[in-house]
C-alpha positions as MATLAB code, in Angstrom:
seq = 'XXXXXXXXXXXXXXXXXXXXXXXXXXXXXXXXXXXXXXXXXXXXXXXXXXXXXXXXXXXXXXXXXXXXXXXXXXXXXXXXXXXXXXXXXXXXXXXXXXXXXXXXXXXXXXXXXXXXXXXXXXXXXXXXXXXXXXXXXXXXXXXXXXXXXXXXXXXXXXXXXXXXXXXXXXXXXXXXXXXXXXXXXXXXXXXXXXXXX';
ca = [
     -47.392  -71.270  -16.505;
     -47.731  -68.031  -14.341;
     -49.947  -67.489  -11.790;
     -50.163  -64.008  -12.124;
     -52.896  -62.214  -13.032;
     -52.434  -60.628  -16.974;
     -52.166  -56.691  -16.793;
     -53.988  -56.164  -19.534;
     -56.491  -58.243  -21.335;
     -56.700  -56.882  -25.177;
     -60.327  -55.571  -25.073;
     -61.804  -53.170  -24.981;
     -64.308  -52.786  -21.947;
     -65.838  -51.223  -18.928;
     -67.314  -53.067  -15.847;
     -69.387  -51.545  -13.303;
     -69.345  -52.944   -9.745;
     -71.870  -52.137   -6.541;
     -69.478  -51.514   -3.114;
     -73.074  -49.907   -1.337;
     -75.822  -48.081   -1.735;
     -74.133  -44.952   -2.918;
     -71.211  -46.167   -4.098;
     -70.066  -47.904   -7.730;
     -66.730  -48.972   -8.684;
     -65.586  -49.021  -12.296;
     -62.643  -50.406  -14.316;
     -61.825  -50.756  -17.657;
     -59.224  -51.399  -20.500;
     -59.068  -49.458  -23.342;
     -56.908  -51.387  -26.899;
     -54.925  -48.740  -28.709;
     -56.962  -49.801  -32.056;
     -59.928  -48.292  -29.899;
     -58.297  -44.633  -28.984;
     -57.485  -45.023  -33.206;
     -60.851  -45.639  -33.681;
     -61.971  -42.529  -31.279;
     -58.941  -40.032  -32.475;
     -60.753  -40.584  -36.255;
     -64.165  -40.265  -35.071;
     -63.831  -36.606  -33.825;
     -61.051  -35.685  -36.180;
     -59.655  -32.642  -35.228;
     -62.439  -31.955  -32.404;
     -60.160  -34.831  -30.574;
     -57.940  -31.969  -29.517;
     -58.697  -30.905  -26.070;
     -61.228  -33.604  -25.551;
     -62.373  -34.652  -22.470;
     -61.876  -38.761  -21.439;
     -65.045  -39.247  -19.241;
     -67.216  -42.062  -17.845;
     -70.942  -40.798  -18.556;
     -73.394  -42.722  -16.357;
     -76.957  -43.180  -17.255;
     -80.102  -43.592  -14.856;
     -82.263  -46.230  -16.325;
     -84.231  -47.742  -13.665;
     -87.257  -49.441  -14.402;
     -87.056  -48.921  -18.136;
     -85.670  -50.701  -21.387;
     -82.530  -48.487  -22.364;
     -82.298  -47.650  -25.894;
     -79.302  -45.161  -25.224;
     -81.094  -42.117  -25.882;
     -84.009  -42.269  -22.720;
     -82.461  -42.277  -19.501;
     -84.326  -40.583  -16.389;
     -80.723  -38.675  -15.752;
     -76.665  -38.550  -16.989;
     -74.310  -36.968  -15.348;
     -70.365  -37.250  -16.412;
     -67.064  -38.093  -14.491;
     -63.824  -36.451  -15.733;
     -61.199  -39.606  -15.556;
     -57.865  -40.267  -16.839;
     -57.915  -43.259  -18.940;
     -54.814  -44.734  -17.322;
     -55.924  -45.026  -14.117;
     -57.924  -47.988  -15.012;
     -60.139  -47.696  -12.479;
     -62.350  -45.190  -10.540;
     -64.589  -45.197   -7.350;
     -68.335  -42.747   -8.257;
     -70.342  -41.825   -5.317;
     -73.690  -41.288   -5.795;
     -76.547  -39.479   -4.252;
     -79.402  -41.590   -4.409;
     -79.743  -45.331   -3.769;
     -82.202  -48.170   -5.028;
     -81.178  -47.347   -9.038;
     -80.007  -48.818  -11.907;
     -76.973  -47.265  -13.985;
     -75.000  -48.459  -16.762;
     -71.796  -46.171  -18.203;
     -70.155  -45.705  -21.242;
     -66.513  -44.681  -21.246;
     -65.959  -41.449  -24.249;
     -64.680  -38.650  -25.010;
     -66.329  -35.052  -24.931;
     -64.873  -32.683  -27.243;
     -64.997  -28.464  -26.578;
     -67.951  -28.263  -28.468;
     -70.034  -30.829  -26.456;
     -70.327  -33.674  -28.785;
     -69.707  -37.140  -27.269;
     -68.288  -39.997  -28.767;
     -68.246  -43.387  -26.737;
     -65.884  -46.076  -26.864;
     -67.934  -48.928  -24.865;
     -70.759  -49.610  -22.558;
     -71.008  -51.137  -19.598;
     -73.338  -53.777  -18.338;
     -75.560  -52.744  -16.192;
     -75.630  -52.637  -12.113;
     -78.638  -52.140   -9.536;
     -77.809  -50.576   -6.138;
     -79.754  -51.673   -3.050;
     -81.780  -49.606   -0.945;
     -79.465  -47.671    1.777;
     -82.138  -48.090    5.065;
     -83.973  -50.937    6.472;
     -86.550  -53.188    4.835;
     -90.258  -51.505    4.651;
     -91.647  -55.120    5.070;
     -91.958  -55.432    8.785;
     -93.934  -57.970    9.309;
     -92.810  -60.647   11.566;
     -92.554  -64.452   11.356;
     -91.549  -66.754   14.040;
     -90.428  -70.573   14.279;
     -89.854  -72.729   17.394;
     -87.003  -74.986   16.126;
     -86.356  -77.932   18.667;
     -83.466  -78.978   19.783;
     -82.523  -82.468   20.690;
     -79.457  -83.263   22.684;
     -78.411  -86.744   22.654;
     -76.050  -89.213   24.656;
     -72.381  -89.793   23.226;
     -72.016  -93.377   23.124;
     -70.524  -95.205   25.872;
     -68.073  -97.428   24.712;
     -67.978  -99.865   28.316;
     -71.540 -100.108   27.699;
     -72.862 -102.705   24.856;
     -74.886 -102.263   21.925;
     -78.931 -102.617   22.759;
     -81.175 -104.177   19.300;
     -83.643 -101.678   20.059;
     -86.818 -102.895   17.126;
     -88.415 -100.587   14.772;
     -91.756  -99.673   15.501;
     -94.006 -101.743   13.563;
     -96.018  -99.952   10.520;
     -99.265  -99.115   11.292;
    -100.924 -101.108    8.819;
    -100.452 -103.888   10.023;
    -101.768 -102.267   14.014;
    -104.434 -103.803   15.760;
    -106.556 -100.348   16.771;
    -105.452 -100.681   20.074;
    -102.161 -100.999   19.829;
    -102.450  -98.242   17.080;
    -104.518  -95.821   19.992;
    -101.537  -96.780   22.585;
     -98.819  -95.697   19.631;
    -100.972  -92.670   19.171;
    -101.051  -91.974   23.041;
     -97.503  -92.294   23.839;
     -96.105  -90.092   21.015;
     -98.629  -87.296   22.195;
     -97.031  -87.745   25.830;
     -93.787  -87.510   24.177;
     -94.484  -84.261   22.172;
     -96.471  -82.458   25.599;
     -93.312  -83.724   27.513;
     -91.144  -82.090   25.198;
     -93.077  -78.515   24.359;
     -92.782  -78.539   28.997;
     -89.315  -78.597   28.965;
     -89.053  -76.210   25.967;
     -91.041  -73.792   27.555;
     -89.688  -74.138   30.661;
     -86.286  -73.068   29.546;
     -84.786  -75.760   28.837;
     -82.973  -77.748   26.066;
     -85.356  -81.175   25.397;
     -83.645  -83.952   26.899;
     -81.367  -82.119   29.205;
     -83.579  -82.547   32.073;
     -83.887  -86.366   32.019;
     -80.411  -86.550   31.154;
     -79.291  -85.355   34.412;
     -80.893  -87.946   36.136;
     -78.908  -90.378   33.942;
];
């Protein structure tokens, strides 16, 4: 077993690619059967026929192959495989098909290709602006000189007296204030006290 790519895959096909905004890339593989197939189509109009990729414009509609906003052609040479097509406007959708164009204008395509949407080329118009404190807890690496402390669970609250249930409350609301000081002072929660440590 090789672990080489094949050269050729024995289908015919075309594949459109987005690099940017105003940029496709395209490659294909054309059979022999398929330039047979072609060659009979156009019969003798073959001669002096034109390989091109013909790209269509079909954003925001349901391409039937005959209503695209806009076409424009690229002159290729089939064994080059391959082909870079700038564009000139961004946010679109295309899809190709690789043909031939004979002298008198007539078209005759081979495949199609599936079809590719190219982002927008500036900034997002959405500028509103949303914003999230994340905190950040550091916390001791374990000493290991220093034994293991059984440190217990709280207890659920269910089974709280309402005191003891008022104190929980209390002390995690110290906790929290204690924490949103040192965050807004600058400083990473837990780095103060740890200094003292």
């Amino acid at each position: 077993m090789t672990s080489e790519l094949p050269d050729r895959y024995g289908r015919t096909e075309l594949v459109l690619m987005v690099v940017d905004p105003l940029l496709l890339f395209s490659y294909w593989e054309v059979t022999p059967e398929s330039l047979r197939q072609a060659q009979h189509a156009l019969g003798t109009e073959m001669e002096g026929a034109r390989a091109v990729l013909r790209f269509y414009d079909i954003s925001l509609i349901h391409f039937d192959g005959t209503n695209a906003h806009h076409t424009f052609d690229i002159d290729i040479g089939l064994e080059a495989r391959n082909w870079y097509v700038h564009l000139w406007t961004a946010e679109k959708s295309y899809c190709a098909e690789m043909g031939f164009v004979a002298r008198t204008g007539r078209f005759h395509s081979i495949t199609r290709s599936n079809v590719e949407h190219t982002p927008r080329a500036g900034v997002s118009a959405r500028d509103e602006e949303r914003w999230m404190r994340v905190r950040f807890l550091r916390r001791r690496k374990p000493d290991s000189a220093r034994p293991l402390e059984f440190v217990p669970s709280p207890p659920f609250a269910g089974h709280l007296s309402p005191e003891e249930l008022r104190a929980l409350l209390e002390r995690r609301a110290r906790e929290q204030a204690r924490l949103a000081a040192e965050f807004a002072g600058g400083t990473s929660p837990g780095s103060l006290t740890q200094g003292l440590r």
